[in-house]
C-alpha positions as YAML, in Angstrom:
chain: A
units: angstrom
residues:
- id: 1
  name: UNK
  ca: [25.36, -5.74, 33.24]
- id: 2
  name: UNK
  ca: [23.37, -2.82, 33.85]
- id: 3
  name: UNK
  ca: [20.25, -2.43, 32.83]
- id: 4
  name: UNK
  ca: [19.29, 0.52, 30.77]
- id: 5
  name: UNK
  ca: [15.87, 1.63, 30.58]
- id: 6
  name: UNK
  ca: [16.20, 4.21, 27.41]
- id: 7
  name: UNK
  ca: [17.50, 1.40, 25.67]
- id: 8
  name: UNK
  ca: [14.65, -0.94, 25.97]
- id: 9
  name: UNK
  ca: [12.31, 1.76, 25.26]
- id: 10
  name: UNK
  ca: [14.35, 2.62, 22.11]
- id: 11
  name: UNK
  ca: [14.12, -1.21, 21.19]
- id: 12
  name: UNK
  ca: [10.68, -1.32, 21.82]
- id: 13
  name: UNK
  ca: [9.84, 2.10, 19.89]
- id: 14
  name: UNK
  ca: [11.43, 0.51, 16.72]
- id: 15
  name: UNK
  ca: [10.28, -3.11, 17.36]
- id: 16
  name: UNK
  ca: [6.44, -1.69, 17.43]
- id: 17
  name: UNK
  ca: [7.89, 0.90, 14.35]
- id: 18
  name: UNK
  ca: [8.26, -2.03, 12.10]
- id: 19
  name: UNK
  ca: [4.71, -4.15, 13.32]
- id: 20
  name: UNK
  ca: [2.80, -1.08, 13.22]
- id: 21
  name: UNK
  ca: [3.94, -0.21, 9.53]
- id: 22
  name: UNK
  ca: [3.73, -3.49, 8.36]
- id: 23
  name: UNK
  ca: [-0.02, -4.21, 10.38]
- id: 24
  name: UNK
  ca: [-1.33, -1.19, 11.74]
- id: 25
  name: UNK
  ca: [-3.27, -1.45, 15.37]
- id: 26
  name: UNK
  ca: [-5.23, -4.39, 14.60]
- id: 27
  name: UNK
  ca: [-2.37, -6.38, 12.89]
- id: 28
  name: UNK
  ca: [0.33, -5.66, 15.21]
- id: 29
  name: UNK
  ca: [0.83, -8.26, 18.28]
- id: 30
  name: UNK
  ca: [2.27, -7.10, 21.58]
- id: 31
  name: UNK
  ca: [4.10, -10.68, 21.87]
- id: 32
  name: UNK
  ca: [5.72, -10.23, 18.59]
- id: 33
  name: UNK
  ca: [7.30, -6.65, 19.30]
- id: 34
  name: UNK
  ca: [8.27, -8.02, 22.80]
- id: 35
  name: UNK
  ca: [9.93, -10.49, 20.60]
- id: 36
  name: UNK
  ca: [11.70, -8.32, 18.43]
- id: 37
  name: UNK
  ca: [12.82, -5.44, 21.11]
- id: 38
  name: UNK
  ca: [14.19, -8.56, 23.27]
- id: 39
  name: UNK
  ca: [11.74, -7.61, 26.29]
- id: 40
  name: UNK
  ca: [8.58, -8.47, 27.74]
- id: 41
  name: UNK
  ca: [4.96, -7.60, 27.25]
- id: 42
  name: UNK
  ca: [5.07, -6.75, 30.81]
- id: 43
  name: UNK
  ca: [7.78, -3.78, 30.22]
- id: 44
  name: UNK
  ca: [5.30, -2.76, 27.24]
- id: 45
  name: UNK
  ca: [2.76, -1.88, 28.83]
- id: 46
  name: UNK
  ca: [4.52, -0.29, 31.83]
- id: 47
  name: UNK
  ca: [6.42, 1.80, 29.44]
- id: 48
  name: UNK
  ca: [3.76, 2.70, 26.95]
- id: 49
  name: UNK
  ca: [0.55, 1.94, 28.46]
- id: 50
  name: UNK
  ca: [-1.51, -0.21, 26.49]
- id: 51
  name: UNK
  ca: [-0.97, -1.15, 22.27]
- id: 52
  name: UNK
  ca: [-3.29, 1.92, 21.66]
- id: 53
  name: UNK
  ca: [-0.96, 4.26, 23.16]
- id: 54
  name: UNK
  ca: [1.96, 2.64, 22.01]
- id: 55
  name: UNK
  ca: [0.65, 2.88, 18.38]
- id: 56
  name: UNK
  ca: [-0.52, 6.91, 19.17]
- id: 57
  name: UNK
  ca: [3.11, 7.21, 20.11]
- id: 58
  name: UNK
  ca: [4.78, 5.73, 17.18]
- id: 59
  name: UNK
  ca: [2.45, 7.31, 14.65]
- id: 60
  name: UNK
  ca: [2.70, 11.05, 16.29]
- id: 61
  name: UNK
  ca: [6.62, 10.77, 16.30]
- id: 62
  name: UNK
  ca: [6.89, 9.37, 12.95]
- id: 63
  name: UNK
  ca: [4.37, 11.71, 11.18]
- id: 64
  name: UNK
  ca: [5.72, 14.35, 13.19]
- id: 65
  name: UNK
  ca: [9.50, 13.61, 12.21]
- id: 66
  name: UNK
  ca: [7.72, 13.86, 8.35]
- id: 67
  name: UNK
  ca: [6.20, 17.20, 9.12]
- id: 68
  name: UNK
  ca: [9.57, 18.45, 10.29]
- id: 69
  name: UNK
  ca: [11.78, 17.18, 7.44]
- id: 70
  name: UNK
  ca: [10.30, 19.14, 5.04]
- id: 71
  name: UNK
  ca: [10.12, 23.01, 4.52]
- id: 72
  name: UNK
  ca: [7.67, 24.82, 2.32]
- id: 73
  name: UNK
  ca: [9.76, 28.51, 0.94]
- id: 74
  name: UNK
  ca: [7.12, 30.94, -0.44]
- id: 75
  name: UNK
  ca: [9.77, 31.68, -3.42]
- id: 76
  name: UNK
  ca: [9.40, 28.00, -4.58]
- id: 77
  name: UNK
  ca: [6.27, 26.08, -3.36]
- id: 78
  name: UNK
  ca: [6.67, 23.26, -6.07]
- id: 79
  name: UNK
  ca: [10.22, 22.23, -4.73]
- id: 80
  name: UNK
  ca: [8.17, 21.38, -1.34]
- id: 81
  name: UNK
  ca: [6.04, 18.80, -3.28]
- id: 82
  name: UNK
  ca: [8.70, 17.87, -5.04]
- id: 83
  name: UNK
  ca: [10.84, 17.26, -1.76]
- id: 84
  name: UNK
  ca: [8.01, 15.62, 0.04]
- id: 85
  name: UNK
  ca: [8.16, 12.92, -2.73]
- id: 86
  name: UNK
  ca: [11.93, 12.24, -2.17]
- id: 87
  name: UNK
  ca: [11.71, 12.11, 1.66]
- id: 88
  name: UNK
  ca: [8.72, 9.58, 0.99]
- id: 89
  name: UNK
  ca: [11.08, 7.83, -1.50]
- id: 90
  name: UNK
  ca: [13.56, 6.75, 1.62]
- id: 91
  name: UNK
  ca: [10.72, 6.66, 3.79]
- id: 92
  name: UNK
  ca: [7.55, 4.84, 2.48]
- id: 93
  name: UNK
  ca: [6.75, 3.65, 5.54]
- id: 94
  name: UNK
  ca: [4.83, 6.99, 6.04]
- id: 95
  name: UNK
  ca: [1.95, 6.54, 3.45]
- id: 96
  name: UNK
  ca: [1.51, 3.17, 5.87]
- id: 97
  name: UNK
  ca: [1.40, 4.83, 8.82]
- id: 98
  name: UNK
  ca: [-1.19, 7.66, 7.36]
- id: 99
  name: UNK
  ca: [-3.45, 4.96, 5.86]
- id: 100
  name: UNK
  ca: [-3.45, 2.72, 9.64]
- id: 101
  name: UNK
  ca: [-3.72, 5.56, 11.29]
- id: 102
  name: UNK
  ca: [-7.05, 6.50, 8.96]
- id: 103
  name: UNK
  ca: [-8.78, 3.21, 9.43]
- id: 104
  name: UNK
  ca: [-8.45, 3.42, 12.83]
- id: 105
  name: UNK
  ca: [-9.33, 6.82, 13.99]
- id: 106
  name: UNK
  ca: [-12.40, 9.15, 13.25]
- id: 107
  name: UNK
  ca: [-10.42, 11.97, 11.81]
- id: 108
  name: UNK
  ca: [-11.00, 14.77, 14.42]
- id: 109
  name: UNK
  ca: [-9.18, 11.47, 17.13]
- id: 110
  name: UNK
  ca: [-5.69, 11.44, 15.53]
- id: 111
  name: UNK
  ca: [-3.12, 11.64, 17.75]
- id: 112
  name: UNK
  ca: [-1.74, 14.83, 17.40]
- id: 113
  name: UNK
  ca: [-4.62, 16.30, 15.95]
- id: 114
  name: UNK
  ca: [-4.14, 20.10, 16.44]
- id: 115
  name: UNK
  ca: [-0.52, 20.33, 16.69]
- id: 116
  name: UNK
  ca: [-0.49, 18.64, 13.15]
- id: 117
  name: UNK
  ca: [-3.09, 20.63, 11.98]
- id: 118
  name: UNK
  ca: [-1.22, 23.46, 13.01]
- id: 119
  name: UNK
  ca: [1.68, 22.53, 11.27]
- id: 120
  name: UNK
  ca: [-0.45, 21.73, 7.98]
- id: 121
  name: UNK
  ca: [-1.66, 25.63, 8.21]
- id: 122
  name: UNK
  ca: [1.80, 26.44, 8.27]
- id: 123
  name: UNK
  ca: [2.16, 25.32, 5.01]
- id: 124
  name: UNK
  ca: [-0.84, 26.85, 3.89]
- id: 125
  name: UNK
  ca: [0.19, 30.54, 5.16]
- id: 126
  name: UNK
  ca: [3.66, 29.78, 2.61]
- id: 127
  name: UNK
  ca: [1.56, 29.19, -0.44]
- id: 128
  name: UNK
  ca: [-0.41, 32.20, 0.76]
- id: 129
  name: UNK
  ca: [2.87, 34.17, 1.42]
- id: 130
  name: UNK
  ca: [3.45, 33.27, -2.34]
- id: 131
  name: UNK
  ca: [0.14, 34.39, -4.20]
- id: 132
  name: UNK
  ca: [0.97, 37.73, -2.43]
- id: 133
  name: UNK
  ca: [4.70, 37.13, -4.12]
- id: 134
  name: UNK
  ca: [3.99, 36.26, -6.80]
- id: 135
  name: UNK
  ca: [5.38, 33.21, -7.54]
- id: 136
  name: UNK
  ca: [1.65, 31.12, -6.76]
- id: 137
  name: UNK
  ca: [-1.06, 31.13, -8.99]
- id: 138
  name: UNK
  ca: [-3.44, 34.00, -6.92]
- id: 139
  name: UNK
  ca: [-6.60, 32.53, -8.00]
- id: 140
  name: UNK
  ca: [-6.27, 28.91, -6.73]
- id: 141
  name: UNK
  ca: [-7.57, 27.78, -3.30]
- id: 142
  name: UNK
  ca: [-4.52, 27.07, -1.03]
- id: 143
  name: UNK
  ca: [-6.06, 24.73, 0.74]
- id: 144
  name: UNK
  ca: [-7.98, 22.76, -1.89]
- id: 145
  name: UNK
  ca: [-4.73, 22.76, -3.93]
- id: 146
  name: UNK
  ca: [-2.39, 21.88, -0.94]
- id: 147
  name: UNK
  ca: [-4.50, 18.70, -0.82]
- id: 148
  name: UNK
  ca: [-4.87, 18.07, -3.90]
- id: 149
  name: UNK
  ca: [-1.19, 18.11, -5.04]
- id: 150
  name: UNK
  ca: [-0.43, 16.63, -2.10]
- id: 151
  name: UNK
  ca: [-2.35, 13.37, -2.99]
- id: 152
  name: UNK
  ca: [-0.53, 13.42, -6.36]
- id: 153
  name: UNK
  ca: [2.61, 12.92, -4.42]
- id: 154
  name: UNK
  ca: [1.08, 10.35, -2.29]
- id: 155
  name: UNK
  ca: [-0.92, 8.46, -4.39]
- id: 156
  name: UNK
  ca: [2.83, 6.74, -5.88]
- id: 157
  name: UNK
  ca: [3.19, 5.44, -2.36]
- id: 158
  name: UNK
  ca: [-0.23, 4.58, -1.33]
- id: 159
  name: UNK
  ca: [-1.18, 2.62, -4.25]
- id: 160
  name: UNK
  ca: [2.50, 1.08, -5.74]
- id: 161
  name: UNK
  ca: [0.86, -1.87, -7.41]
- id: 162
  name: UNK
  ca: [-0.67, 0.60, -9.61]
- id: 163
  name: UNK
  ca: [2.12, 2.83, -9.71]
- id: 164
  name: UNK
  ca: [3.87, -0.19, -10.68]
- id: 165
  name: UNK
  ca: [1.65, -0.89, -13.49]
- id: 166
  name: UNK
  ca: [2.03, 2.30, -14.93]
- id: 167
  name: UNK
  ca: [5.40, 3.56, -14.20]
- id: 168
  name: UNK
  ca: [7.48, 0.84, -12.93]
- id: 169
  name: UNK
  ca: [9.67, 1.98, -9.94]
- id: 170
  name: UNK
  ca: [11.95, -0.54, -9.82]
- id: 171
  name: UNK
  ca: [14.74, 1.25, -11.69]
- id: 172
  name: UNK
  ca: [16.07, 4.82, -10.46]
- id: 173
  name: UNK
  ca: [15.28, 5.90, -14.17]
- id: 174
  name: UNK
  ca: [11.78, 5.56, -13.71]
- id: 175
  name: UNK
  ca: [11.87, 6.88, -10.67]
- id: 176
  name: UNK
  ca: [13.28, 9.93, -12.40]
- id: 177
  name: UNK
  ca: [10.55, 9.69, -15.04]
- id: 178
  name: UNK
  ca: [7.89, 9.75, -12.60]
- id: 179
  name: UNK
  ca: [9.65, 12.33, -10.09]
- id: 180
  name: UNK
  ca: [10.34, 14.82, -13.33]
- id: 181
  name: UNK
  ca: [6.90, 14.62, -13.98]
- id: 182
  name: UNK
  ca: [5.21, 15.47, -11.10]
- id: 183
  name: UNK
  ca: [7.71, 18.49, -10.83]
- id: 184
  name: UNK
  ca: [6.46, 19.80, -14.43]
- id: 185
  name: UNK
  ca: [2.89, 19.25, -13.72]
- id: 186
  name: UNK
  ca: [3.36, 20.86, -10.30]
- id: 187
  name: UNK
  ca: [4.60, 23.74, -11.30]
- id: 188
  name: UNK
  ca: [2.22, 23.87, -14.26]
- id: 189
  name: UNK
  ca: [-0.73, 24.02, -11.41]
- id: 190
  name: UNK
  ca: [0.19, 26.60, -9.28]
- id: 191
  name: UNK
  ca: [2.11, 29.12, -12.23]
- id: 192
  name: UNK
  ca: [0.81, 32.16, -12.14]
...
């Protein structure tokens, strides 16, 4: 058999996916994604660098496949909110990944730092693009509100025990509840 070396980097990726999630930096152990990517430490490292880099590289492909999924359209800001909430709904993994990657680095060091940044102004320029529109609340600091809202979203994911306390997820009715919810008051924050 021949041996394929995008393979075992794709096995490793998603080996060091799962520890990294789970652990973050300090958690994670090289042996155990070796382990579960059916390789060695020594492939690792020559593939990735050191765990550092490894973890860089997970967390800049992940948060940047998050960044991607969702569009922001000037004609109905709330419905990006409201759509960041459902991708974090199949992917909860991400609120993880933020929180690791914010014990670990100052913030000015995350990987990825301007080209996310970048992105993040992106979104900023839409709920610009719709004060001047119309359809945004012209008063309201976009970037204030931008992070603001966007903690409502997150806060269901970064803090489930209390989410769970308050609004049980464990049925797709709640879900609902809680998802209808944060629409409404969305939209109620950023009306003009």
């Amino acid at each position: 058999m021949q041996y394929d070396k995008d393979a075992t980097r794709a096995r490793i990726f998603a080996a060091a996916d799962d520890e990294f999630a789970r652990d973050g930096i300090n958690g994670a152990r090289v042996d155990k994604i070796a382990a579960r990517a059916e390789t060695s430490k020594a492939l690792i490292y020559n593939y990735f660098g050191n765990k550092e880099q490894l973890f860089a590289e997970v967390v800049t492909a992940r948060l940047t496949d998050f960044a991607e999924s969702v569009d922001i359209d000037p004609l109905d800001v709330p419905a990006y909110f409201t759509s960041v909430f459902d991708y974090l709904v199949d992917h909860p993994d991400i609120i993880r990944f933020m929180q690791h990657e914010a014990l670990h680095y100052h913030p000015s060091e995350a990987p990825g730092f301007e080209i996310r940044r970048q992105r993040y102004h992106l979104r900023i320029e839409a709920i610009r693009e719709a004060q001047r529109l119309g359809t945004v609340d012209p008063e309201i600091d976009p970037e204030a509100t931008y992070l603001q809202l966007m903690g409502t979203v997150n806060w269901y994911f970064a803090a489930p025990q209390i989410a769970e306390m308050l609004v049980p997820s464990s049925s797709a009715e709640s879900l609902l509840r809680f998802r209808t919810s944060l629409e409404r008051t969305i939209r109620k924050a950023l009306a003009p």
